[in-house]
N, C-alpha and C positions, 0 to 999 in steps of 0.2 A: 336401427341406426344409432340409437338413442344407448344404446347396450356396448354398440359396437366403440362410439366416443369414450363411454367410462371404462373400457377395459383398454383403450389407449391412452390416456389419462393416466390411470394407475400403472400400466406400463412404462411409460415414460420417468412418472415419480421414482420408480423404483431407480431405473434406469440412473435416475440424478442423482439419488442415495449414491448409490454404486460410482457414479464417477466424482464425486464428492470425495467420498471413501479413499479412492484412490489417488487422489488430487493429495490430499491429507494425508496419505500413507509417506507418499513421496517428499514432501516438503517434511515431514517431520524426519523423515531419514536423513534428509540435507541441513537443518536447523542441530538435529542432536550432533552427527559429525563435526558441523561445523564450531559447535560448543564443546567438545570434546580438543577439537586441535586447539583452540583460544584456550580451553583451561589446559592442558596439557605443557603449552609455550607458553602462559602467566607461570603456573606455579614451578617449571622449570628455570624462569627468568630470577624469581625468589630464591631458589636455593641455590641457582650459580651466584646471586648476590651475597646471601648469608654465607659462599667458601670463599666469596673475593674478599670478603669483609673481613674473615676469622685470617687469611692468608695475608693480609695486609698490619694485619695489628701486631703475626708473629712475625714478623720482617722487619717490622720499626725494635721489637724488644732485641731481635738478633744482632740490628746494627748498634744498640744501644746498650752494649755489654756492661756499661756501668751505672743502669737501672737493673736492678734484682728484678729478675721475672717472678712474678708471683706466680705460687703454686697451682692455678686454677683459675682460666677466664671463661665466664660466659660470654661470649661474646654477640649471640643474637640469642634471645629469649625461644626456645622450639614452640613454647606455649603458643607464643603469638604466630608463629608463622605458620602454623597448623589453623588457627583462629582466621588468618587471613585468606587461607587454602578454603574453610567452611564458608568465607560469607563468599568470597569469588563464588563457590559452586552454587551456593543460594542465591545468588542475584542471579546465575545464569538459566537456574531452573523457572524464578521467578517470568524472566524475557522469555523462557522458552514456551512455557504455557502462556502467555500473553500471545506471544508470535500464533500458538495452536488456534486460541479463540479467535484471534483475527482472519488468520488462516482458511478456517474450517469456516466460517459467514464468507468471505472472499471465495471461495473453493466453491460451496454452495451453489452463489453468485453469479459464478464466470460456468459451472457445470447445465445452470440453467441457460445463461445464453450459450454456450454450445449447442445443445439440444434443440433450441427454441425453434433453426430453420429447420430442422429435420421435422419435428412435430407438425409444426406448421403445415411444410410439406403432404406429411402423414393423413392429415386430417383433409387438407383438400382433396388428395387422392379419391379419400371415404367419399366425401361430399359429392365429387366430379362422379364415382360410381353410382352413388344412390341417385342422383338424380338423372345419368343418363338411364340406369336399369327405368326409373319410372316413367322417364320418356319413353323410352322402347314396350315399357308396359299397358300401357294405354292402350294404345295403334292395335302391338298385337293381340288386347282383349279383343276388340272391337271385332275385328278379324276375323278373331276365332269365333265368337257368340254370331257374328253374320253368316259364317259357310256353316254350321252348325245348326242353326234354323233352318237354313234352305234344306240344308243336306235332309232333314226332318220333314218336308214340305212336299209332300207327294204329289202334292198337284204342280208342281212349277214347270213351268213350260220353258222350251229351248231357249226364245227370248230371254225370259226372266234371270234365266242359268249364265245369258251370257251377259246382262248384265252385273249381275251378281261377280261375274270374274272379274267384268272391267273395274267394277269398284275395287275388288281386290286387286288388282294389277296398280292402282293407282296407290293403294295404301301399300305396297310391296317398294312402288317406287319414292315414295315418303320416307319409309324407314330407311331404304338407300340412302336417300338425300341427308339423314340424318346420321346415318355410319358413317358417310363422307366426312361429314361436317367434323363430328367428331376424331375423326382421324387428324382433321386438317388443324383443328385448336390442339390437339395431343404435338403435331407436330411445329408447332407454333409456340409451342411449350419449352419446347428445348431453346438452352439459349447456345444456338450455333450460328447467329449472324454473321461473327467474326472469320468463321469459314467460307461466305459466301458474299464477302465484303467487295464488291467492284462502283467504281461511280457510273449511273445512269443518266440519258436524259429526261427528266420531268414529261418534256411534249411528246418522249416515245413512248414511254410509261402510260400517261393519259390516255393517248391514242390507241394503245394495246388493250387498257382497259374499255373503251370505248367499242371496239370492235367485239368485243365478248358480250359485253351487255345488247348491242343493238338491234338485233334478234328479238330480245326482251320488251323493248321502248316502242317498236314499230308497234308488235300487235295488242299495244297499250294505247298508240296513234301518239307517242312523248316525244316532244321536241327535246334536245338535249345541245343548249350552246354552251361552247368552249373557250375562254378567254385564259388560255395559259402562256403564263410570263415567263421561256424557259430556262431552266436551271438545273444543277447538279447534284441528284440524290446520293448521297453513298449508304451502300448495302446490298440487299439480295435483291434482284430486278422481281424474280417471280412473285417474290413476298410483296413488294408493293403496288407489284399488279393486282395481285391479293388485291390487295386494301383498297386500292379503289374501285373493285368489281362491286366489294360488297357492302363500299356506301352508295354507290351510283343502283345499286340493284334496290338496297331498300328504299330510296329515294321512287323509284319506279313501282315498286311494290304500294307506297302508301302514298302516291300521288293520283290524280282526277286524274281520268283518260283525257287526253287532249290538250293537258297541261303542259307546260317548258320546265323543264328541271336549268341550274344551272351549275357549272364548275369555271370556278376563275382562281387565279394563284398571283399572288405578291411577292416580292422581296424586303424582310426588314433586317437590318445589321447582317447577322449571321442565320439566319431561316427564312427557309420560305415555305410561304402557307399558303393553304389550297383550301378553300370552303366549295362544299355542294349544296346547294339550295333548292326546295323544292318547293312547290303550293299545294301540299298533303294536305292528311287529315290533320296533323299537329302530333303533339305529344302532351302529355298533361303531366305541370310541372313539377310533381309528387315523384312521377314515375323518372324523370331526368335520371339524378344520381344512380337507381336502379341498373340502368342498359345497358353494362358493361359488365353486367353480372349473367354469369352463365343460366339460359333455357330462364331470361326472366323473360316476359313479353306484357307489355301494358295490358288494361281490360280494355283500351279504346282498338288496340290495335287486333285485340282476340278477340272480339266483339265487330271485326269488319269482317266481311264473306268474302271468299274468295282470294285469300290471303294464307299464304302460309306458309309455314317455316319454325321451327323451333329454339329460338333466342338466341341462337347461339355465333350469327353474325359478328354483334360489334362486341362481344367477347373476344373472337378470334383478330378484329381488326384493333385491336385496345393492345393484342398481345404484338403484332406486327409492330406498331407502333412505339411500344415499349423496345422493341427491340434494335429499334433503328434510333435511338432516343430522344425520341421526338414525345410530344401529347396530342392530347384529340380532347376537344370538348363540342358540346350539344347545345343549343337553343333552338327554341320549338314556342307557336302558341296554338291553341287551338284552332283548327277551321283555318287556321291562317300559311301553315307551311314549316320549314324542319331547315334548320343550318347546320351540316357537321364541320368544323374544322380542325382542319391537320397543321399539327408546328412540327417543319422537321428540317433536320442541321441540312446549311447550304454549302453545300463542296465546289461550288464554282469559283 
């Protein structure tokens, strides 16, 4: 991975060289043109002045027959106005390489931020690959080194064998859950909200979400009360169905069986906020800014049995969130329980 960054690194550099390069190629074609037409209309401007001048001095001798014209007038010195032709052209060379150095730092400059989102991009790509390959690489060691024993195990008995599948049928549907998953932040990723821009209601929305999870909460034995103050979401309905499946799910995932989870929503100015509360395990406050970080998962929460999932949740509900342009933030204390709350624009 570590290989793979420094040969995008140095691809990119190059890259910046090169539109640099080109940045500066072009600007120096428009600076010398444009110094070329200014000297061109200066020193044109000079010598239609030095024939108006010499044409004006033999006009006054012609009307003035009774002044002897002398035999020979200089009438503008050519020294100097060739002198005057040399410094024009050296001041403009002087601006024009001024303009270059300024230029080629500005060029630089502005080649680096052009680049910057792509790279950026580029790199989380790498990141989002390597660490889903090493999610999906775990599971399916595991996998393999388990049917691979058995397969080995000559004494293993029909039981044993069908054991042996159920586990693997379980970790077959793990990876599932995590192909999904990631499907679901890939497509979370796109910013196509604006295509799927309609106003919803909040208490249909809730309720929608509500009825997916309840399945979930029953054979957890979680009361789950609703105190929503309704109001008008604008955006994709499904996406923010999304979002609240899968703060209401991890709420049920890291809550005591037999506990009450709760969701209530307010109105302030122009948003309205929805918090979910639960009486979990907590969150340990190191790990907070973390959890929006893709396949992170605290040691408290990897360290509970029976639990599980691959971090990639409030990733995906950070991104929903983003895109409806709204925020999400997290308070948590240990042993004590978990607030997520959502700020998002109210279209009512």
């Amino acid at each position: 991975m570590d290989i793979k960054l420094g040969r995008n690194k140095n691809m990119f550099k190059n890259a910046r060289l090169k539109l640099t390069a080109w940045y500066l190629l072009i600007l120096i074609f428009i600076s010398i043109s444009f110094s070329l037409i200014i000297y061109k209309g200066i020193t044109g401007e000079i010598d239609r002045f030095s024939q108006n001048q010499r044409l004006r001095i033999e006009r006054r001798f012609q009307e003035n027959n009774y002044f002897p014209k002398p035999p020979e007038i200089r009438f503008v010195d050519p020294d100097l106005v060739e002198e005057m032709k040399n410094r024009l052209a050296l001041i403009l060379v002087i601006i024009n390489s001024g303009i270059f150095f300024i230029v080629g730092s500005l060029s630089y400059f502005l080649a680096g931020k052009t680049l910057r989102p792509i790279q950026e991009m580029v790199e989380e790509q790498n990141r989002f690959i390597s660490d889903a390959s090493h999610e999906f690489r775990t599971p399916l060691t595991a996998l393999k080194s388990s049917l691979e024993v058995n397969l080995r195990d000559k004494d293993l008995t029909i039981i044993e064998a069908k054991k042996v599948m159920n586990e693997s049928v379980e970790d077959v549907n793990d990876l599932q859950k995590l192909s999904d998953s990631l499907l679901q932040l890939a497509q979370y990723e796109k910013p196509k909200i604006n295509n799927h821009f309609e106003k919803n209601s909040l208490k249909q929305i809730i309720n929608e979400s509500l009825q997916t999870i309840e399945a979930l909460a029953k054979n957890r034995n979680i009361t789950i009360k609703s105190l929503i103050v309704d109001g008008l979401l604008g955006g994709d309905k499904y996406g923010l169905v999304d979002l609240f499946v899968i703060l209401l799910d991890n709420a049920i995932k890291y809550s005591k069986e037999g506990s009450t989870i709760s969701i209530k929503s307010k109105k302030i100015k122009n948003s309205i906020i929805v918090s979910i509360s639960d009486k979990g395990i907590g969150i340990d406050e190191k790990d907070i800014p973390h959890l929006f970080n893709r396949f992170y998962r605290s040691d408290k929460a990897r360290s509970k049995k029976g639990i599980n999932g691959y971090g990639l949740g409030l990733s995906i509900a950070k991104k929903i969130v983003d895109q409806h342009k709204g925020t999400i933030e997290i308070t948590s204390k240990i042993n004590k329980g978990t607030t997520v709350t959502v700020y998002l624009p109210d279209y009512s």
